[in-house]
ZANU-107441 format. One record per residue (C-alpha): residue in one letter; x, y, z. Coordinates in nm, 4 decimals, padded with zeros to 6 digits. Last residue first. Layout:
N
residu: A px: X py: Y pz: Z
...
END
This chain:
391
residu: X px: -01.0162 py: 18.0447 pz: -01.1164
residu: X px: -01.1971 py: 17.7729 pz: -01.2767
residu: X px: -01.2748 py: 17.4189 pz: -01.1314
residu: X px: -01.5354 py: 17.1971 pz: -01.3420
residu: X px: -01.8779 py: 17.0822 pz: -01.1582
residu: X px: -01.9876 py: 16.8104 pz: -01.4062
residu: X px: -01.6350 py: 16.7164 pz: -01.6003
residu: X px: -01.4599 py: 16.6843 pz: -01.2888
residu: X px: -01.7774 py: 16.4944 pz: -01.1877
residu: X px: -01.6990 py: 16.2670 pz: -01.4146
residu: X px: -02.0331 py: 16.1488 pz: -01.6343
residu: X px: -02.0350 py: 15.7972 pz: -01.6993
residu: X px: -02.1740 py: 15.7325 pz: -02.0852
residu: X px: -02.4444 py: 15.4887 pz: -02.1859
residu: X px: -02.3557 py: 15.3475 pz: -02.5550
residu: X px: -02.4301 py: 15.3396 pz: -02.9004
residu: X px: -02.0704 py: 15.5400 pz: -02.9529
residu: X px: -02.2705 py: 15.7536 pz: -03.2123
residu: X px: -02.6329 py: 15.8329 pz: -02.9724
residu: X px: -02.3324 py: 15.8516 pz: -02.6783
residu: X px: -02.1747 py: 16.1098 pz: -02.8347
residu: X px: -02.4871 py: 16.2896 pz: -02.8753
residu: X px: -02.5919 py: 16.2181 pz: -02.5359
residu: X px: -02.2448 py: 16.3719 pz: -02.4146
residu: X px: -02.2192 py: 16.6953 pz: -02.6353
residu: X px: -02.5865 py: 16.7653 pz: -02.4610
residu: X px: -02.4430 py: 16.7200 pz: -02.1389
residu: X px: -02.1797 py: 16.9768 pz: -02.1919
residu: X px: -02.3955 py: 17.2160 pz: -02.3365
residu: X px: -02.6412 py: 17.1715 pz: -02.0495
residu: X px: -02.3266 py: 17.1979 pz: -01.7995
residu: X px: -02.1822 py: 17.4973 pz: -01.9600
residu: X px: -02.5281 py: 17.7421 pz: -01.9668
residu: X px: -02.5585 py: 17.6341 pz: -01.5632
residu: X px: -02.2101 py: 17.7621 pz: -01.5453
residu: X px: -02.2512 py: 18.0849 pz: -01.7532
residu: X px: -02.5690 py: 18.1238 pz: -01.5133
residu: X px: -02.9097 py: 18.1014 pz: -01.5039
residu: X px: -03.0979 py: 18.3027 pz: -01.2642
residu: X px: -02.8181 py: 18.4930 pz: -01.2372
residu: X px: -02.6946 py: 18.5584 pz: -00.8438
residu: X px: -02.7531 py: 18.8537 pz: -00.6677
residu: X px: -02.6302 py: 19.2645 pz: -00.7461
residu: X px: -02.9137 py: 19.4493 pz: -00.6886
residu: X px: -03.0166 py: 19.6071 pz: -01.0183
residu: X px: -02.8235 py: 19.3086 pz: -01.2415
residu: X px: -03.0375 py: 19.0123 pz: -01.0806
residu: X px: -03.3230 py: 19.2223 pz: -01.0975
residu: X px: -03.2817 py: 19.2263 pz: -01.4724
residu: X px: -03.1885 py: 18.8749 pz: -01.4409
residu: X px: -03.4893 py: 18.7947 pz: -01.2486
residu: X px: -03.7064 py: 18.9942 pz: -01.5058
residu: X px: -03.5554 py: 18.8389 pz: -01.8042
residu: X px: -03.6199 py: 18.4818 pz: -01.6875
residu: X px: -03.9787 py: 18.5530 pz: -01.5896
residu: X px: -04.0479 py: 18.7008 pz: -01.9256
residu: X px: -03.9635 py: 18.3864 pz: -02.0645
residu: X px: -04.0780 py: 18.2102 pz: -01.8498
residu: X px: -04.2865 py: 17.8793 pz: -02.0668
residu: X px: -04.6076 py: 18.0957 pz: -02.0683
residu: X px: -04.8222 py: 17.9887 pz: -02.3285
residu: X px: -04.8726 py: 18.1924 pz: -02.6213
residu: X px: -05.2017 py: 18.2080 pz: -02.8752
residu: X px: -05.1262 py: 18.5221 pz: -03.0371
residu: X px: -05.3864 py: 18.6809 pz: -03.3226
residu: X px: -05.5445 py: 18.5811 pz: -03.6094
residu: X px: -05.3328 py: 18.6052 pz: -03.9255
residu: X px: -05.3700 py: 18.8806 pz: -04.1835
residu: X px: -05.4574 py: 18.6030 pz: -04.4585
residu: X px: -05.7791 py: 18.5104 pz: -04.2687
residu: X px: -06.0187 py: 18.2350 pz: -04.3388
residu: X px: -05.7446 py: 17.9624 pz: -04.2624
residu: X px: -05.6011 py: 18.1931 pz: -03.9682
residu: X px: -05.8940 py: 18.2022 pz: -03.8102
residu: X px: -05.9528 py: 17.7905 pz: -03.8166
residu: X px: -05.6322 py: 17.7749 pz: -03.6676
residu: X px: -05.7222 py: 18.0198 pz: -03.3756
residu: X px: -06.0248 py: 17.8273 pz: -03.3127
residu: X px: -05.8627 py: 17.5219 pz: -03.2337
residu: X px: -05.5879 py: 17.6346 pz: -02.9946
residu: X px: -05.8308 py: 17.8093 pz: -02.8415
residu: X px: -06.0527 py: 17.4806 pz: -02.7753
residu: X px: -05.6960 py: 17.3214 pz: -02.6890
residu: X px: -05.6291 py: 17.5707 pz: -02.4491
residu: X px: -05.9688 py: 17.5645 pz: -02.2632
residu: X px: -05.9069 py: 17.1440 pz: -02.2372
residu: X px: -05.5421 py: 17.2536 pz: -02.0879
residu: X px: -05.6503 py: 17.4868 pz: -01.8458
residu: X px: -05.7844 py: 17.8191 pz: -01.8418
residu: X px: -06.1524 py: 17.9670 pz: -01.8996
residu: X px: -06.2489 py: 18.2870 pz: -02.0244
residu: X px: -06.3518 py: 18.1248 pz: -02.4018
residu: X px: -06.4261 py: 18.4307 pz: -02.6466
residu: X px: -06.2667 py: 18.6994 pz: -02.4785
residu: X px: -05.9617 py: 18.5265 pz: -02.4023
residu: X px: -05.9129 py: 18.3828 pz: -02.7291
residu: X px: -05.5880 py: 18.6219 pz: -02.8462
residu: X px: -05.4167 py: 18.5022 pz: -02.5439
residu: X px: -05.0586 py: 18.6011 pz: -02.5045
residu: X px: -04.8718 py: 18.4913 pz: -02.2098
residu: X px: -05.1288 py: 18.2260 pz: -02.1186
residu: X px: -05.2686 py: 18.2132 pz: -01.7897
residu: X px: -05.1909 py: 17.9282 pz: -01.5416
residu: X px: -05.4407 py: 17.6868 pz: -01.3631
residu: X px: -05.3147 py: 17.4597 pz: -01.0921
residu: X px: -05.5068 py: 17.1605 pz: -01.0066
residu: X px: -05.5925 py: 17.0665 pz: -00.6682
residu: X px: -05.3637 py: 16.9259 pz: -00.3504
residu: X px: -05.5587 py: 16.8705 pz: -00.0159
residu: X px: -05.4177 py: 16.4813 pz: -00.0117
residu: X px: -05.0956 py: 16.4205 pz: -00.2053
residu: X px: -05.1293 py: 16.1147 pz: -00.4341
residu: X px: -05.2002 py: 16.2960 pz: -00.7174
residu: X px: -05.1142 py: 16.6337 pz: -00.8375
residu: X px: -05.2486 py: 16.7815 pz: -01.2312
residu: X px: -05.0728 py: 17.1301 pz: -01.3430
residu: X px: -05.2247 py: 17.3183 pz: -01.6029
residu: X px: -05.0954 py: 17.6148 pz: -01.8883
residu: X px: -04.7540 py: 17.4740 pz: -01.8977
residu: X px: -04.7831 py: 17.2564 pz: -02.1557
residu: X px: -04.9360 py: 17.0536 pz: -01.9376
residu: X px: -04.7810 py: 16.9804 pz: -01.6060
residu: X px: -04.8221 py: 16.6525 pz: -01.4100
residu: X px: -04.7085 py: 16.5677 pz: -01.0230
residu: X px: -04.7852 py: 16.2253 pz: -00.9237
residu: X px: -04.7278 py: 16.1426 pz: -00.6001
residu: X px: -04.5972 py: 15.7586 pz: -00.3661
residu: X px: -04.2701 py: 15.9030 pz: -00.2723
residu: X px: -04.1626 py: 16.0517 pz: -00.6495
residu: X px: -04.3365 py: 16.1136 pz: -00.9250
residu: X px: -04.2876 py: 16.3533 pz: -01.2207
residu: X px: -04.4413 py: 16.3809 pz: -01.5201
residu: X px: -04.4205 py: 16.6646 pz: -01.7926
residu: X px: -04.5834 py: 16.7256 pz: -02.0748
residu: X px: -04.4590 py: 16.9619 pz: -02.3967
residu: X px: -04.5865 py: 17.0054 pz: -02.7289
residu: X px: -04.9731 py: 17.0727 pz: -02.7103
residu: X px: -05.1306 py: 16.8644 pz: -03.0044
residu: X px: -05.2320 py: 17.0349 pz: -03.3509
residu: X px: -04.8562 py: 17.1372 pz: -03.3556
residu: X px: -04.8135 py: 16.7961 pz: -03.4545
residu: X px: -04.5595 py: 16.4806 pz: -03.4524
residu: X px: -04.2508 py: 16.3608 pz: -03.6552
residu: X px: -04.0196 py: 16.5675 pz: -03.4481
residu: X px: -04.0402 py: 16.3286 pz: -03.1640
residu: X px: -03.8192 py: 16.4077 pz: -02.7970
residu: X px: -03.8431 py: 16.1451 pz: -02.4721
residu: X px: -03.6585 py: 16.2827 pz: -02.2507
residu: X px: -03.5979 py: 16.0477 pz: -01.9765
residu: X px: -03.5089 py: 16.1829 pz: -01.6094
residu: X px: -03.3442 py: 15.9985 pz: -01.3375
residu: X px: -03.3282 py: 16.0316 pz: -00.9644
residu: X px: -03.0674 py: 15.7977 pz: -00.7867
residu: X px: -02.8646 py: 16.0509 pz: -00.5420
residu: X px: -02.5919 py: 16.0567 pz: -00.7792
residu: X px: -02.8019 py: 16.1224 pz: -01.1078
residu: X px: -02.9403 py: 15.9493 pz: -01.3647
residu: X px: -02.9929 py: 16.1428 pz: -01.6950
residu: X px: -03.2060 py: 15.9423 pz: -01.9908
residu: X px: -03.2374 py: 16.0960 pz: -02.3440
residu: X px: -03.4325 py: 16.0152 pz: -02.6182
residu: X px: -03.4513 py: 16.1134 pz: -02.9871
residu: X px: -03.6057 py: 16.2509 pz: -03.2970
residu: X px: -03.3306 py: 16.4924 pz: -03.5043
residu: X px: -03.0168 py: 16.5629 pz: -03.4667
residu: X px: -02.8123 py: 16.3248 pz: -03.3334
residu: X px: -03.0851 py: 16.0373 pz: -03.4106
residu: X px: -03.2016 py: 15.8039 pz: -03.1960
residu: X px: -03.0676 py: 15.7234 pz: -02.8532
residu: X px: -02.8907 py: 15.8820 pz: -02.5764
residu: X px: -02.7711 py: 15.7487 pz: -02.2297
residu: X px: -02.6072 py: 15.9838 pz: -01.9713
residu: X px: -02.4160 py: 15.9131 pz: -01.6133
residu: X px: -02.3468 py: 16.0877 pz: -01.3260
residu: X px: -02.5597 py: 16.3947 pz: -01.3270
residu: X px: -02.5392 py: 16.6115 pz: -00.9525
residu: X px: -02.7879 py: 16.5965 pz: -00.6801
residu: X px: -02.8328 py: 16.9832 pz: -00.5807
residu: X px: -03.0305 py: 17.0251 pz: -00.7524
residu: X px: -03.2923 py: 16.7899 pz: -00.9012
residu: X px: -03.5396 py: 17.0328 pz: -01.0355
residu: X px: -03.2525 py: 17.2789 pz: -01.1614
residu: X px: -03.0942 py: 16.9612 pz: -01.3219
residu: X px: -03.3792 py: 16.8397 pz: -01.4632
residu: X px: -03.4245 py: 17.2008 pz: -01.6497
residu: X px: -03.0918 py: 17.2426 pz: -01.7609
residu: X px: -03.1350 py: 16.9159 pz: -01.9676
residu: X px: -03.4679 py: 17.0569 pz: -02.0579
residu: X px: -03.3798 py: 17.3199 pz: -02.2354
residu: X px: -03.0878 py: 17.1735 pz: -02.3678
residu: X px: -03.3221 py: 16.9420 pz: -02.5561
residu: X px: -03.3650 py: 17.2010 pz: -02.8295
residu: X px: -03.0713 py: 17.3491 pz: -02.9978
residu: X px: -02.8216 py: 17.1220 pz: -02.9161
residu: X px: -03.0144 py: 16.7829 pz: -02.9321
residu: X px: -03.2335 py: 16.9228 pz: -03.2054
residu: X px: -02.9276 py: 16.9821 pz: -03.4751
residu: X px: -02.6021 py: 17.1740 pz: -03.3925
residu: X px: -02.7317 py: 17.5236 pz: -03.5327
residu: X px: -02.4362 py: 17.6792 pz: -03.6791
residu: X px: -02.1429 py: 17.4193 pz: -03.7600
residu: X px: -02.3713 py: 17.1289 pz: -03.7068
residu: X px: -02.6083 py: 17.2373 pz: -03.9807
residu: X px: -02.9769 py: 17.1321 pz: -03.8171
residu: X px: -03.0767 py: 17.4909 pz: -03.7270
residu: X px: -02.9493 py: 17.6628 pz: -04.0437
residu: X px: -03.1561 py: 17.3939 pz: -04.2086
residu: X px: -03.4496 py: 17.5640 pz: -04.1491
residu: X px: -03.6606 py: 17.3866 pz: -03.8266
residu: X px: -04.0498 py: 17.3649 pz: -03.8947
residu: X px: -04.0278 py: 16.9951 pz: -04.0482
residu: X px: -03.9211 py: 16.8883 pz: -03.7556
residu: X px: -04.2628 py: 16.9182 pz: -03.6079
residu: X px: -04.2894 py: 16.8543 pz: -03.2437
residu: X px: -04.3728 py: 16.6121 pz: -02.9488
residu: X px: -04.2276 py: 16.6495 pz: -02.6289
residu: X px: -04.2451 py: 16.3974 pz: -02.3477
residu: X px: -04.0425 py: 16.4960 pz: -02.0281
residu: X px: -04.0487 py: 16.1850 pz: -01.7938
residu: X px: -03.9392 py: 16.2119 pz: -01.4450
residu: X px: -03.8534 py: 15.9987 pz: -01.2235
residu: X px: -03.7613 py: 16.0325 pz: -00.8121
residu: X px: -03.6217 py: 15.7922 pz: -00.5990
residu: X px: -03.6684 py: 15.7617 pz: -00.2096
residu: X px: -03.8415 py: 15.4040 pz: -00.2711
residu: X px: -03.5126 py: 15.2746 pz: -00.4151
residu: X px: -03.3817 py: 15.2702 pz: -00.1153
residu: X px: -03.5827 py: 15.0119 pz: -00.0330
residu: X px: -03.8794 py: 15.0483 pz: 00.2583
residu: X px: -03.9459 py: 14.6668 pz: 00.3951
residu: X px: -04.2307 py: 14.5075 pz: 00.2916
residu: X px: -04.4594 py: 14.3431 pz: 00.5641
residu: X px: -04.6847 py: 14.6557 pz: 00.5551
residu: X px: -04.7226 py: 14.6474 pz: 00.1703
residu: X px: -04.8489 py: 14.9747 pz: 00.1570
residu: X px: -05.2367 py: 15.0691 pz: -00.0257
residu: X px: -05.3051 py: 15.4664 pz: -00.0650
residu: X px: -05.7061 py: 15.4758 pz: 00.0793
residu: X px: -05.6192 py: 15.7437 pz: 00.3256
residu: X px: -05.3737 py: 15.9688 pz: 00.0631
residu: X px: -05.0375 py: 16.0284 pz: 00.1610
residu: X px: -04.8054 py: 16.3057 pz: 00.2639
residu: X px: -04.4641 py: 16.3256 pz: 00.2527
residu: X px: -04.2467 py: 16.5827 pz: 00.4107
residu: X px: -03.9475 py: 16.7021 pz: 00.2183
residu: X px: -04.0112 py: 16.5176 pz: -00.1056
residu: X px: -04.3852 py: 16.6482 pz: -00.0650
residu: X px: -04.2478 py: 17.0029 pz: -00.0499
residu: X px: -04.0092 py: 16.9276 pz: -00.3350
residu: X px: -04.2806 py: 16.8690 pz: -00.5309
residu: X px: -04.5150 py: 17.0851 pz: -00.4537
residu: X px: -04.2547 py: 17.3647 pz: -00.5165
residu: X px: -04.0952 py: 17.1930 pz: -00.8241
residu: X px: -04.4822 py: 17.2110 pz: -00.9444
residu: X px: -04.5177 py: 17.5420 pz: -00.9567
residu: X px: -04.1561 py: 17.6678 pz: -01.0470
residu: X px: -04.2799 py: 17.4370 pz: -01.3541
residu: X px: -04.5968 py: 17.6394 pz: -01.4258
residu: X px: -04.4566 py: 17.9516 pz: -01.3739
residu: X px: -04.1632 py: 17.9237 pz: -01.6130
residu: X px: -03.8267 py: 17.9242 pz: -01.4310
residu: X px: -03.6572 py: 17.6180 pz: -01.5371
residu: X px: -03.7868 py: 17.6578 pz: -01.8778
residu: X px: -03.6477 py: 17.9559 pz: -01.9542
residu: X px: -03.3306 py: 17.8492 pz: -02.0607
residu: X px: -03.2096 py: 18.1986 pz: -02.1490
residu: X px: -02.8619 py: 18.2088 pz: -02.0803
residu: X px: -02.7715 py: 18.4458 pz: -01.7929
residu: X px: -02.4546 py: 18.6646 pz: -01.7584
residu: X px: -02.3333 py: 18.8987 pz: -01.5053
residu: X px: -02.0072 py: 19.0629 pz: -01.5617
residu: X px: -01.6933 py: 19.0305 pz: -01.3162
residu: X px: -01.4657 py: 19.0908 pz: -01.6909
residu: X px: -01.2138 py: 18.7732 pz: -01.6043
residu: X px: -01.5845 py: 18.5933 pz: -01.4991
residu: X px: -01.7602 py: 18.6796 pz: -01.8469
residu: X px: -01.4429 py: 18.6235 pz: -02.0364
residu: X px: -01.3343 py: 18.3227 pz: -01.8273
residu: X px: -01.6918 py: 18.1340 pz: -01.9001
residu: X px: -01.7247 py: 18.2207 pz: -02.2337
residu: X px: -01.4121 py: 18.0695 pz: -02.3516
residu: X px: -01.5040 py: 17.7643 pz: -02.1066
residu: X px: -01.8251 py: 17.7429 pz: -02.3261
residu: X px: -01.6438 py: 17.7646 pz: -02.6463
residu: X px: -01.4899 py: 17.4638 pz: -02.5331
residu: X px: -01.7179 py: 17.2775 pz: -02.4271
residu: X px: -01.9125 py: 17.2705 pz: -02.7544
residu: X px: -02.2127 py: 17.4647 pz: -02.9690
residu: X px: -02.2207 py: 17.7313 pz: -02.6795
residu: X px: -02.4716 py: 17.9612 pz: -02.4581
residu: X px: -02.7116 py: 17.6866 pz: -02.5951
residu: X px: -02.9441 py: 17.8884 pz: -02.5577
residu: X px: -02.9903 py: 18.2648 pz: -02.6096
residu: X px: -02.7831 py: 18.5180 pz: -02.4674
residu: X px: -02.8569 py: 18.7702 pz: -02.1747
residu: X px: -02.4844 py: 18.9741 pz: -02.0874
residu: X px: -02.3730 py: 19.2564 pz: -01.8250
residu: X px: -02.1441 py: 19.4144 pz: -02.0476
residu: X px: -01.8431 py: 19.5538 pz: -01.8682
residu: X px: -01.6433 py: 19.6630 pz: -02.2109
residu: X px: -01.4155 py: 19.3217 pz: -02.1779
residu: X px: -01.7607 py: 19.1089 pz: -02.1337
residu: X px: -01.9343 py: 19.2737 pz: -02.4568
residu: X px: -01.6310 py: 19.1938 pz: -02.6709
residu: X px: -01.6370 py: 18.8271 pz: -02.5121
residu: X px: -02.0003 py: 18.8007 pz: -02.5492
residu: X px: -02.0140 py: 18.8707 pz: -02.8914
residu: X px: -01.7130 py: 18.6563 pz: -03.0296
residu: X px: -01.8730 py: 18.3922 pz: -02.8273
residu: X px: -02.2235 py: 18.3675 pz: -02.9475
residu: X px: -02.1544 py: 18.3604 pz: -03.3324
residu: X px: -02.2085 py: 17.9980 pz: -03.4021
residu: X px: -02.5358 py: 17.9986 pz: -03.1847
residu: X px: -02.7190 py: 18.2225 pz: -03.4710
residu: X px: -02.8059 py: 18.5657 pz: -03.3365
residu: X px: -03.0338 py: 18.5961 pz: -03.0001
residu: X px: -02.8021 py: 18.7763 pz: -02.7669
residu: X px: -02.9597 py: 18.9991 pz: -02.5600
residu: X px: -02.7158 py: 19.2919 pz: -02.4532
residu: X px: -02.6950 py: 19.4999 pz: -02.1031
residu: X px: -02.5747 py: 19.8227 pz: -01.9509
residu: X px: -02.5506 py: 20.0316 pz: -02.2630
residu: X px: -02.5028 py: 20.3891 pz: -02.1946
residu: X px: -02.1156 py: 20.4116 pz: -02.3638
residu: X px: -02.2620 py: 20.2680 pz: -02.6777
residu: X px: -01.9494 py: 20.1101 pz: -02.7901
residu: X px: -02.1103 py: 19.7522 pz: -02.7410
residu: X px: -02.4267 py: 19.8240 pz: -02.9652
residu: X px: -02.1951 py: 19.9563 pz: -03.2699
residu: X px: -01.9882 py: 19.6513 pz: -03.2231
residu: X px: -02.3247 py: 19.4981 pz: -03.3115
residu: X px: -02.2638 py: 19.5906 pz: -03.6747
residu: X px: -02.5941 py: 19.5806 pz: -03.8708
residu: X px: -02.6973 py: 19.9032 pz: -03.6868
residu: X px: -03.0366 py: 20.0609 pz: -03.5758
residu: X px: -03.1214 py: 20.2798 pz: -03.2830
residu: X px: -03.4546 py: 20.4503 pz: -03.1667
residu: X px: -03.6159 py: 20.1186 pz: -03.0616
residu: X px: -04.0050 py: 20.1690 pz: -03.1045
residu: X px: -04.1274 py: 19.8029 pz: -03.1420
residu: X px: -04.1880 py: 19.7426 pz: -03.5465
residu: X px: -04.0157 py: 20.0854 pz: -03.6672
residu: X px: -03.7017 py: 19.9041 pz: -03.4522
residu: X px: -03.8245 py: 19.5625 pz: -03.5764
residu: X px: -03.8068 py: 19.6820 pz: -03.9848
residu: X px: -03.4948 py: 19.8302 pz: -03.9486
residu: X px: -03.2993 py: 19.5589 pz: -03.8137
residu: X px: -03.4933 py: 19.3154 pz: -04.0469
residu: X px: -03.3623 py: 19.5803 pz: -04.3192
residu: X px: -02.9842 py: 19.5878 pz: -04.2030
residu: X px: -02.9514 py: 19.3158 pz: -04.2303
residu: X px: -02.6806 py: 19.1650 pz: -03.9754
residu: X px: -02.9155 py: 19.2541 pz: -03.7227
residu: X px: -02.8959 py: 19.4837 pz: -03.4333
residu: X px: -03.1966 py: 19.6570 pz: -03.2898
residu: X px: -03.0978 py: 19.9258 pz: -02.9751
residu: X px: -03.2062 py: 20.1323 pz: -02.7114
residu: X px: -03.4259 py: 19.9185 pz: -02.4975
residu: X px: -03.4721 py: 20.0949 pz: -02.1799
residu: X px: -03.5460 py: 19.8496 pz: -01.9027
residu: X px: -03.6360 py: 19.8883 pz: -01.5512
residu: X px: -04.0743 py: 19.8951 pz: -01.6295
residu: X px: -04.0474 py: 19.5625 pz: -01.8186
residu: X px: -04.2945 py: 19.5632 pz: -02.1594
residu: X px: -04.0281 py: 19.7063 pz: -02.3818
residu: X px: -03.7657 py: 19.4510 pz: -02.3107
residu: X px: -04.0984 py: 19.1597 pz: -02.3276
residu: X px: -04.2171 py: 19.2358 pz: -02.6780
residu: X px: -03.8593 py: 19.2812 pz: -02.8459
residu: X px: -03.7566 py: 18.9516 pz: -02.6690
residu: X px: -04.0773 py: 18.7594 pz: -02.7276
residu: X px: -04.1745 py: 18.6732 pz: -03.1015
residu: X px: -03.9495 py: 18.9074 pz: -03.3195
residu: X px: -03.6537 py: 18.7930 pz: -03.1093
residu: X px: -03.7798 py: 18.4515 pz: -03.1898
residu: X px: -03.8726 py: 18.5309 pz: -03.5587
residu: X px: -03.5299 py: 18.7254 pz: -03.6070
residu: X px: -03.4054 py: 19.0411 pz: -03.4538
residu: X px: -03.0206 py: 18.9530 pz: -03.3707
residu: X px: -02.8827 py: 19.1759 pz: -03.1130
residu: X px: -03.0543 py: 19.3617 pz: -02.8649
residu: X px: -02.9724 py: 19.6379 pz: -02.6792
residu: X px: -03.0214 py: 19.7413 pz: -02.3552
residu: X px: -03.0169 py: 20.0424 pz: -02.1162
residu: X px: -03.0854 py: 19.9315 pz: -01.7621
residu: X px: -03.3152 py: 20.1245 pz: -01.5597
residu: X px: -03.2711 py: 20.2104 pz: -01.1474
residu: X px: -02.8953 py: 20.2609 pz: -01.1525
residu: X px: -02.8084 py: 20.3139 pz: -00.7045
residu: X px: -02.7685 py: 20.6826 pz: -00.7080
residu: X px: -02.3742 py: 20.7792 pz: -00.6608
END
C-alpha cells in the first residue's frame, strides 16, 4: 500500500480564532485536504466554508468523524466540549489537533489521555508557543551558550569569588500585557472557559517547560486573581525558574508578549516574536522575523520590533478612516509551525510536537497556581503528579 501523502481534515468549531488562522493555514499546507466546517450553527459553518472553499458543512461533528476519508480533526470549539470529541474521534482512529487547554481539569485530561493512547492515535494540542520561530530561535542560542559559554572581553568576574551553584541557574521572565476587556464571558465562566489562567497562561506554562526540558517543575506559586491579572513563578529541580507576569488592564497599542531569559552571564530577549536581542555572548546579533500576515509590507520593508510598532500604528489609523477594515497585521507565534510538524508528525509516523502529555502537565500546572492564588500559598509539585504512569 502507497505510503498516504495528504491528510483529509476537518475542522470543528469556526469561530474568530478558527476564522483567524486554522481555516487560513489547513488550506495553505500542500499535505492537507480540508474537507470539512463544523459549527454548532449552522450559519457560521456555512459562512467559513463559502469563506475558505471547504466543500462540507454540518452542525453535528459526528458528521465529520463518520467521514470514512477523514484522517485528522482540529478542535477549536469551547474547552468544555473537548473530550466528548476527542474520544469519539480517538475510537474511529482519528489522528487529533485540539486547541489549548486540551482540558479544564486533570481529570478530563487523563480521559483524554487513555482514549487517544487505548485508540494508538496521534494527538497534539496547539500550544504554539513553544514552537514559534522566534522562540525555537532563542532556545537554540540559549541552550548553545548553556552548553558552552561564551563571554564578552570586558565582562567583569570576581576572581577571588568562588562559582555557586547558583551561578548555573537560569530565569526567565515572561511579561504579557493585555486587554481583559476583549475576553466574552464564555471565556471567564469556569465551567466553559476557566478564566485567564486556563485559557491563557497555559501557553506559556508549556512553553517553560519545553525551554527547560528535561528539568522537571517542583514547586508553583500564584498570585492575583484566578481569572483575571496575575503572576506565576515555576522552579524547577535543577534550579531554573520562570515568573509570568500576566496584566489584563493594559493595551493592544503596546506589543503583548516579551520574553527574558538569562542564564551564565547572557541575556537573551524576544519581542513579540518579531525580534530577538542577545547580550553577553560575543559574535551574537539580533534576529529579525517576518510577520505571518503583513498588510504594511509594502509601505515600511523593514522588520523588527520599532518596524512593527510603526505598522502597528498605521494599521489603526486605517481602520479609523475605514469601515472595511485595513488589512492583517500578524506576528508569527507558530501556529503554522505547529500544524506542519504534526502534519509531518502523522505522514511519517514520529513523535507530536505537543503531545496529550505535554497538553496534561500545562493543565495540571495551571489547576495548581490557581489553587495556590485561593490557598495563598506556594505549592510542591510531586513528581507523581508531574510525570504520571499510564499503561
Amino acid at each position: 500500500m502507497n505510503k498516504k501523502e495528504i491528510l483529509n481534515v476537518g475542522q470543528i468549531g469556526c469561530g474568530a480564532f478558527a476564522e483567524g488562522q486554522d481555516f487560513r493555514n489547513l488550506n495553505a499546507h500542500p499535505q492537507v485536504n480540508l474537507k470539512w466546517a463544523c459549527d454548532i450553527s449552522s450559519e457560521r459553518a456555512q459562512t467559513m466554508a463559502s469563506k475558505f472553499g471547504v466543500p462540507n458543512v454540518t452542525s453535528n461533528f459526528m458528521d465529520v468523524l463518520n467521514d470514512p476519508e477523514i484522517d485528522m480533526i482540529k478542535i477549536s470549539t469551547s474547552h468544555s466540549v473537548h473530550l466528548p470529541i476527542i474520544r469519539a474521534a480517538a475510537e474511529r482512529g482519528i489522528h487529533i489537533f485540539c486547541e489549548k487547554p486540551m482540558a479544564l481539569d486533570e481529570t478530563e485530561a487523563f480521559e483524554i489521555i487513555t482514549a487517544v493512547r487505548k485508540n494508538r492515535v496521534k494527538m497534539c494540542v496547539d500550544m504554539n508557543r513553544r514552537v514559534a520561530p522566534a522562540m525555537l530561535a532563542l532556545q537554540k542560542q540559549f541552550l548553545a551558550h548553556r552548553a558552552a559559554p561564551r563571554h564578552q572581553p570586558w565582562r567583569y568576574i570576581e576572581n577571588g569569588r568562588p562559582r555557586l551553584t547558583e551561578d548555573s541557574f537560569a530565569h526567565l521572565l515572561i511579561s504579557i500585557q493585555d486587554e481583559g476587556m476583549s475576553y466574552r464571558m464564555t471565556h471567564l465562566d469556569p465551567r466553559n472557559g476557566g478564566g485567564e489562567i486556563m485559557g491563557e497562561a497555559v501557553h506559556w506554562l508549556d512553553l517553560v517547560c519545553a525551554l527547560f526540558a528535561p528539568a522537571r517543575p517542583v514547586r508553583i506559586t500564584g498570585m492575583g486573581s484566578p481569572r483575571l491579572s496575575h503572576s506565576i513563578r515555576l522552579e524547577f529541580d535543577n534550579g531554573d525558574d520562570a515568573l509570568l507576569v500576566f496584566s489584563t488592564v493594559g493595551t493592544f497599542d503596546y506589543p503583548k508578549e516579551t520574553y527574558e531569559l538569562t542564564c551564565e552571564g547572557a541575556l537573551f530577549r524576544s519581542c513579540f516574536f518579531v525580534e530577538n536581542q542577545y547580550y553577553g555572548v560575543p559574535g551574537l546579533d539580533k534576529e529579525y522575523f517576518p510577520l505571518q500576515h503583513d498588510c504594511m509590507k509594502e509601505r515600511i520593508a523593514s522588520d523588527g520590533i520599532d518596524a512593527y510598532m510603526q505598522k502597528a500604528a498605521l494599521r489603526v489609523q486605517g481602520l479609523r478612516n475605514s469601515k472595511e477594515g485595513y488589512g492583517d497585521l500578524t506576528v508569527d507565534k507558530g501556529h503554522y509551525n505547529m500544524l506542519d510538524f504534526f502534519v509531518r508528525s502523522i505522514l511519517e509516523d514520529s513523535p507530536s510536537p505537543c503531545d496529550e502529555i505535554a497538553g496534561y502537565l500545562a493543565v495540571y500546572l495551571a489547576r495548581k497556581a490557581i489553587e495556590s492564588i485561593c490557598l495563598g500559598q506556594t505549592l510542591h509539585l510531586s513528581p507523581a503528579d508531574v510525570c504520571p504512569a499510564f499503561t
